[in-house]
DSSP file (Angstrom, degrees, kcal/mol; ACC not computed):
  #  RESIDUE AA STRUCTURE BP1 BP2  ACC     N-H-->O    O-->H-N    N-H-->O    O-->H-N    TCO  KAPPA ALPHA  PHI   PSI    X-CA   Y-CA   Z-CA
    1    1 A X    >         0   0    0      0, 0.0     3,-1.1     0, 0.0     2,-0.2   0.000 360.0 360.0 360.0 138.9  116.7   76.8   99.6
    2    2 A X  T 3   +     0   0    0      1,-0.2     3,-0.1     2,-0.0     0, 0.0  -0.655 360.0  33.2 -99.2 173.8  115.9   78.9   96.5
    3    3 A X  T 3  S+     0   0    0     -2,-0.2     2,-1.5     1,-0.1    -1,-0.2   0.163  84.5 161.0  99.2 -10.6  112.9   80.0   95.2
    4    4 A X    <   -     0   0    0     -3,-1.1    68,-0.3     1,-0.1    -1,-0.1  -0.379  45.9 -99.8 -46.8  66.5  111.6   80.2   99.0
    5    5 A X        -     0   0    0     -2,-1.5    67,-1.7    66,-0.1    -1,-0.1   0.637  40.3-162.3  24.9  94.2  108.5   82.2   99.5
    6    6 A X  B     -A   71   0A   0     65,-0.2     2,-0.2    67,-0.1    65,-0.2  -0.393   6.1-172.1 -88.9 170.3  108.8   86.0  101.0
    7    7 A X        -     0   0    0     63,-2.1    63,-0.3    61,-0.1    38,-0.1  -0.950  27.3-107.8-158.1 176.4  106.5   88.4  102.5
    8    8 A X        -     0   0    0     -2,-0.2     2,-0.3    61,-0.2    61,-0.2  -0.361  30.7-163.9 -91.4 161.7  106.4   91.7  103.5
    9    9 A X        -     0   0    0     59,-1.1     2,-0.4    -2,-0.0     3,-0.2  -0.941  17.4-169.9-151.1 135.8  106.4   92.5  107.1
   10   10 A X        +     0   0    0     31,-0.4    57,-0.2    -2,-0.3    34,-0.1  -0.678  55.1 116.4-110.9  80.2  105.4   95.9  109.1
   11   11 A X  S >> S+     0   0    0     -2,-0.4     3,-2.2     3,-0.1     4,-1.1   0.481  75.2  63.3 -90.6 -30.0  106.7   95.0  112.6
   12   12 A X  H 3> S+     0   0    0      1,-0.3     4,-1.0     2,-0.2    55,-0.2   0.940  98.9  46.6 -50.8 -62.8  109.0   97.9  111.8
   13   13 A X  H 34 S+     0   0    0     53,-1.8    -1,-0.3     2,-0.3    53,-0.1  -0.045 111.5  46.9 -98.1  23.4  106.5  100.5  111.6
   14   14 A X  H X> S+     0   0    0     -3,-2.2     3,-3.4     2,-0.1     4,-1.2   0.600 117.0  49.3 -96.2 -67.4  104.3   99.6  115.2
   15   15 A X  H 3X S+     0   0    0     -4,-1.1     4,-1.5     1,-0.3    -2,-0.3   0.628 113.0  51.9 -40.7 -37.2  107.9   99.4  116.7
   16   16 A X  H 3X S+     0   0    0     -4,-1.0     4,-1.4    -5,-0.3    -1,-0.3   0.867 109.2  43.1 -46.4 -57.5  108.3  103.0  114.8
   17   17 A X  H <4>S+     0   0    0     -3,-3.4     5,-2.1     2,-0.2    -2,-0.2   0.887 109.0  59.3 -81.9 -14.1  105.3  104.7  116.1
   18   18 A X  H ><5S+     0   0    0     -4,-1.2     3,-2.1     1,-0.2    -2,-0.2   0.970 110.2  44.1 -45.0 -73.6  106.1  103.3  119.8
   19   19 A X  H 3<5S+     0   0    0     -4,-1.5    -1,-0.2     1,-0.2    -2,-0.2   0.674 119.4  47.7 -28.9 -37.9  109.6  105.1  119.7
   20   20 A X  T 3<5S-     0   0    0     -4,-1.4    -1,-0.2    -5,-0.2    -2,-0.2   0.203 107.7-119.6 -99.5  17.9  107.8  108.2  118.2
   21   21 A X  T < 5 +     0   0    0     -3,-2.1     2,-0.4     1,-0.1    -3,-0.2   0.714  57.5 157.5  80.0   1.8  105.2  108.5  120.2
   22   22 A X      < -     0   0    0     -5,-2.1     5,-0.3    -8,-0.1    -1,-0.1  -0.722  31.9-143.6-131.3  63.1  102.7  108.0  117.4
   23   23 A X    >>  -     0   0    0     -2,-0.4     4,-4.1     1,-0.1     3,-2.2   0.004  21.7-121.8 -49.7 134.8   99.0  106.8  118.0
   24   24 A X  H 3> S+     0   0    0      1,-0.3     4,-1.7     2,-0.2    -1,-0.1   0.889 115.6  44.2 -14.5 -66.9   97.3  104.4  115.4
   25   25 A X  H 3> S+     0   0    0      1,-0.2     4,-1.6     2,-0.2    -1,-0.3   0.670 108.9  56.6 -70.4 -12.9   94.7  106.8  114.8
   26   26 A X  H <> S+     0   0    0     -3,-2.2     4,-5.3     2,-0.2    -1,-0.2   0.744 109.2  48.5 -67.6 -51.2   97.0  109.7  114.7
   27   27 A X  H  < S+     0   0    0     -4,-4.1     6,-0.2    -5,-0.3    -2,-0.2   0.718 103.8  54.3 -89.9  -8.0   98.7  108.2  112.2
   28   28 A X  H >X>S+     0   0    0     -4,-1.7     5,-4.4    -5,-0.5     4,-1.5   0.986 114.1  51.4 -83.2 -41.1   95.9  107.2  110.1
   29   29 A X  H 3<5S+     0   0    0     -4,-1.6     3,-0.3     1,-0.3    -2,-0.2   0.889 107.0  43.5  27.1-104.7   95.2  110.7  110.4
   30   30 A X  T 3<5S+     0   0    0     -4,-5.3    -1,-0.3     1,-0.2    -3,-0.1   0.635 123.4  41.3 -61.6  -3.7   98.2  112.3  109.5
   31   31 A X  T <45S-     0   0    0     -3,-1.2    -1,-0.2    -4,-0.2    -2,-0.2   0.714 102.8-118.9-124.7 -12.6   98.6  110.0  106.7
   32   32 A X  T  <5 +     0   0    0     -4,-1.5     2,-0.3     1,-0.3    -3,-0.2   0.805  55.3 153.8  94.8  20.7   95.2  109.6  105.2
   33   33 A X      < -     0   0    0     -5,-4.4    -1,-0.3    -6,-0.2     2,-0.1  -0.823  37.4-140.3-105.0 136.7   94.9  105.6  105.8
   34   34 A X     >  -     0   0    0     -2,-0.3     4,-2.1     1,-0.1     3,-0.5  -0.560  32.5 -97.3 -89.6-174.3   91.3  104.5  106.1
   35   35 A X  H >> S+     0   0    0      1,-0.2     3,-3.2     2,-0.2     4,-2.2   0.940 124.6  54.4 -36.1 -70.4   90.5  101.4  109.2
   36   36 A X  H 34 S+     0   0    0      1,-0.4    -1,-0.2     2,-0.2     4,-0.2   0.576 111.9  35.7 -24.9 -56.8   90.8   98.8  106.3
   37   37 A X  H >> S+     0   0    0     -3,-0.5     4,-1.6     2,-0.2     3,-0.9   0.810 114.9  57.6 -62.4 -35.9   94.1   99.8  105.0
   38   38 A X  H <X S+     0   0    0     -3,-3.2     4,-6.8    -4,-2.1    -2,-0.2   0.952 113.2  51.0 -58.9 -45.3   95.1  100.4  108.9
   39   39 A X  H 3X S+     0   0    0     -4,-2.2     4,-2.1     1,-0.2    -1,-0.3   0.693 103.6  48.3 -13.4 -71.1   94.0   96.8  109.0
   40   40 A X  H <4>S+     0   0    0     -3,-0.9     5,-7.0    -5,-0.2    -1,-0.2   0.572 107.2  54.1 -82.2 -22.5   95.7   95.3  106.6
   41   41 A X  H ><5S+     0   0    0     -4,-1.6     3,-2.0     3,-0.3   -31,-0.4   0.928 106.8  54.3 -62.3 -71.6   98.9   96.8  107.6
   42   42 A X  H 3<5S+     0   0    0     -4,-6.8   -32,-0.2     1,-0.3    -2,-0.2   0.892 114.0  45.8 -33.5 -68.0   98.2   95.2  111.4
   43   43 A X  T 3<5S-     0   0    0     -4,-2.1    -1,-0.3     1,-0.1    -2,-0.2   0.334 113.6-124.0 -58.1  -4.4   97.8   91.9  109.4
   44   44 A X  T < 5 +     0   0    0     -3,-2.0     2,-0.4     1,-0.4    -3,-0.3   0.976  66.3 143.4  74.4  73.7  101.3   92.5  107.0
   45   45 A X      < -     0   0    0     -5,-7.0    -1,-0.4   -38,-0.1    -2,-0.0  -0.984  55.2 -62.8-128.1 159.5   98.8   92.1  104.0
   46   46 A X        +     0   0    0     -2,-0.4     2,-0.2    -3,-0.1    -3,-0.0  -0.024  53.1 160.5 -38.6 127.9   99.3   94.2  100.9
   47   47 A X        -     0   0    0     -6,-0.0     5,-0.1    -7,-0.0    -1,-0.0  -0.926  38.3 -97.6-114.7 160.3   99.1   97.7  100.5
   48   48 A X     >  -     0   0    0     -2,-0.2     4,-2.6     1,-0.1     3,-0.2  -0.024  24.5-112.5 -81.9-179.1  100.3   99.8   98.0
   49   49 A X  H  > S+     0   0    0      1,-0.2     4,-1.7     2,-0.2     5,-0.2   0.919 116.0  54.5 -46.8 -52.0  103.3  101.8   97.6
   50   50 A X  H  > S+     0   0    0      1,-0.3     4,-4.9     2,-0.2     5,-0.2   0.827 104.5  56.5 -54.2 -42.5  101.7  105.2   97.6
   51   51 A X  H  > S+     0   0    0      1,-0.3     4,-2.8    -3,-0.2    -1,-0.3   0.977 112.4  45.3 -65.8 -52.1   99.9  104.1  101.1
   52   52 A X  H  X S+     0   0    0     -4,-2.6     4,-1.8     1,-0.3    -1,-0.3   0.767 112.7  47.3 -70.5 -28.5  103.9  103.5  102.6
   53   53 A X  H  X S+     0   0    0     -4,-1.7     4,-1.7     2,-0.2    -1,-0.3   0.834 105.4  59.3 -72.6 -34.7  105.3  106.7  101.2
   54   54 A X  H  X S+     0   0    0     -4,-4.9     4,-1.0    -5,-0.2    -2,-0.2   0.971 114.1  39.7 -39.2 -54.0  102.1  108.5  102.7
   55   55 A X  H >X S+     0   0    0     -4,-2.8     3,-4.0    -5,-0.2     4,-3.0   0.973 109.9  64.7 -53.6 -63.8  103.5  107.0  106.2
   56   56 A X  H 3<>S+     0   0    0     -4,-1.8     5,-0.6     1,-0.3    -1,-0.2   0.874 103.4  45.2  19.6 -87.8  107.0  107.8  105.1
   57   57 A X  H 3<5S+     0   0    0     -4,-1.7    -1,-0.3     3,-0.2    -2,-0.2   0.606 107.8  53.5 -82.4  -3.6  106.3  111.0  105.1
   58   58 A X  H <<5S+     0   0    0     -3,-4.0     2,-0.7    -4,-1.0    -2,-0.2   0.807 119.0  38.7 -47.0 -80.2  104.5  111.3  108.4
   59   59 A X  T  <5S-     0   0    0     -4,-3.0    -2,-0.2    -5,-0.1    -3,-0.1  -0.035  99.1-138.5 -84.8  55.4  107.1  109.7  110.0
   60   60 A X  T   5 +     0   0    0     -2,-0.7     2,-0.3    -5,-0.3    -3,-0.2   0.553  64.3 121.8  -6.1  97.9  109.6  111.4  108.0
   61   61 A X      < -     0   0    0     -5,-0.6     2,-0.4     0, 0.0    -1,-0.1  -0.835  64.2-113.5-165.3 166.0  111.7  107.8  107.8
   62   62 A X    >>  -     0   0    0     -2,-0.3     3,-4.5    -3,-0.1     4,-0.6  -0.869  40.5 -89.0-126.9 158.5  112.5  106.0  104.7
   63   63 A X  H >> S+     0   0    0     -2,-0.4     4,-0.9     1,-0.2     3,-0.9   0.748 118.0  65.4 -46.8 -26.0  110.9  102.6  103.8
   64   64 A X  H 34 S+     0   0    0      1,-0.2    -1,-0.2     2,-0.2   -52,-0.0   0.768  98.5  61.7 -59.0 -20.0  113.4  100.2  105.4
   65   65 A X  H <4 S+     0   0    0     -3,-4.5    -1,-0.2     1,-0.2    -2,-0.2   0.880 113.5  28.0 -62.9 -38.2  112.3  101.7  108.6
   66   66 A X  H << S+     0   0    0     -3,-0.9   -53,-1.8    -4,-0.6    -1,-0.2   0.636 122.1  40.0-105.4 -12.8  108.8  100.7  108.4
   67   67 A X     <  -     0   0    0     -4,-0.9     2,-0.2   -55,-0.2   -57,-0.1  -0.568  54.6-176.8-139.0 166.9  108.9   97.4  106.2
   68   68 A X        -     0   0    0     -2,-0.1   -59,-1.1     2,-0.1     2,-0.9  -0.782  25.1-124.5-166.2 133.4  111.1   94.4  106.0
   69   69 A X        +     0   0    0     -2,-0.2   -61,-0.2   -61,-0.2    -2,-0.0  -0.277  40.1 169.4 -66.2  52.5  111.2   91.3  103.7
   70   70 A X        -     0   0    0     -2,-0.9   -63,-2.1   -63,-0.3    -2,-0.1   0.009  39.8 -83.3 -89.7-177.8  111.1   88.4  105.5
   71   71 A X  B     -A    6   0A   0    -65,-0.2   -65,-0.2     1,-0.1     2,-0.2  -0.105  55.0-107.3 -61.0 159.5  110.7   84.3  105.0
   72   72 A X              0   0    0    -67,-1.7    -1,-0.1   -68,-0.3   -65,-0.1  -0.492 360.0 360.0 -89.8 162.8  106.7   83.1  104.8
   73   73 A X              0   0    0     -2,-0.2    -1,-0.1   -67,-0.1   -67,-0.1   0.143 360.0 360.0 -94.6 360.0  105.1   81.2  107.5
């Protein structure tokens, strides 16, 4: 149907840090994310761009890796 309701989803990027080896806190860390944001991430609620190019660039990966559009719940 159009007009259907998206939202972002970071399944990508836990499945990311498994493969890599990559603790939470390591990567808040290396990336500069505080709990909140770490948070909000867990819960696939908004953060900004800057925060996903930080990761990005941690896990030297480009944004399709970490992120994904899918349908709303």
């Amino acid at each position: 149907m159009e007009g259907e309701m998206k939202e972002l989803s970071y399944k990508k990027l836990f499945k990311k840090l498994i493969d890599v080896e990559m603790k939470n806190f390591e990567l808040m860390e290396k990336a500069n994310i505080s709990k909140s944001t770490f948070y909000k991430l867990k819960n696939n609620e908004n953060v900004t761009t800057e925060i996903l190019l930080r990761i990005c660039s941690v896990l030297e990966c480009d944004i399709s890796e970490i992120v994904e559009c899918v349908e709303a719940e």
